[in-house]
N, C-alpha and C positions, 0 to 999 in steps of 0.2 A: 651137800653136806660139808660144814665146815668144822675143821677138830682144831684145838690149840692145845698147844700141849708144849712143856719144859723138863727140864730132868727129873723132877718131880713126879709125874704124870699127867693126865688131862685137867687140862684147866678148863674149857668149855666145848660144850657140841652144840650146833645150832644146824637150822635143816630150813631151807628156802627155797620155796618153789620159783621153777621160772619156765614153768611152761606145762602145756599137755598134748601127750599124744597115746596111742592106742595101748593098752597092756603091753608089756612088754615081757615077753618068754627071754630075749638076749637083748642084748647092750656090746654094741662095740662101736670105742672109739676109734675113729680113724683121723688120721694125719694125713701129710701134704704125700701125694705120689701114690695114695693106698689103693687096691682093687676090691669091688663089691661086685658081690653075686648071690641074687636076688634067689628064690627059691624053686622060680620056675625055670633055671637053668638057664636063664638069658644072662649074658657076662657080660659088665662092662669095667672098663678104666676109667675113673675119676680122678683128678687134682684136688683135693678136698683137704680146707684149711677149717679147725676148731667143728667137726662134724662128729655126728653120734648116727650109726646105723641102728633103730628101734625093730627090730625082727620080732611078730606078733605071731601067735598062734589064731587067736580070737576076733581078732582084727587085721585093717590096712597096714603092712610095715612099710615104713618111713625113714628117709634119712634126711636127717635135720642139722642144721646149720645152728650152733650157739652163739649168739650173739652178746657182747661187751655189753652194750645197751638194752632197756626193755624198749618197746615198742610203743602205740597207742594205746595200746589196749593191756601193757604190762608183760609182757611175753619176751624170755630173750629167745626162743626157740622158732625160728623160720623153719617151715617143710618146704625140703629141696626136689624129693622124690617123693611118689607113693606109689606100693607093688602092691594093688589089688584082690583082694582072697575072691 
């Protein structure tokens, strides 16, 4: 989602997909040096640059990698991990 806005107020919202993955119950961004811990108590430490952990009730949670660029298929979202239901 992109907002533009001046003192004024908003001047535009525009909203563009760039990828799919499973429903998502949480959303957390993570940055470089951050720790994830997955829901079945397994802990790890990750180095993780421009990544998003998708925590799913419904589905596989995912953490995914954003990427600057799309892909072949149009996608900036690479799956790095996926924790299993």
């Amino acid at each position: 989602m992109l907002l533009k806005h001046d003192d004024k107020g908003v001047q535009s919202l525009s909203v563009e997909t760039i990828g799919a993955t499973s429903a998502a119950q949480t959303l957390s961004y993570l940055d470089n040096g951050c720790a994830v811990s997955s829901d079945n108590s397994l802990s790890m430490t990750i180095a993780v640059r421009r990544h998003v952990y998708v925590g799913s009730h419904h589905g596989d949670s995912v953490l995914v990698r954003l990427r600057k660029e799309k892909d072949e298929k149009g996608s900036n979202v690479e799956v790095q991990l996926v924790a299993l239901r």
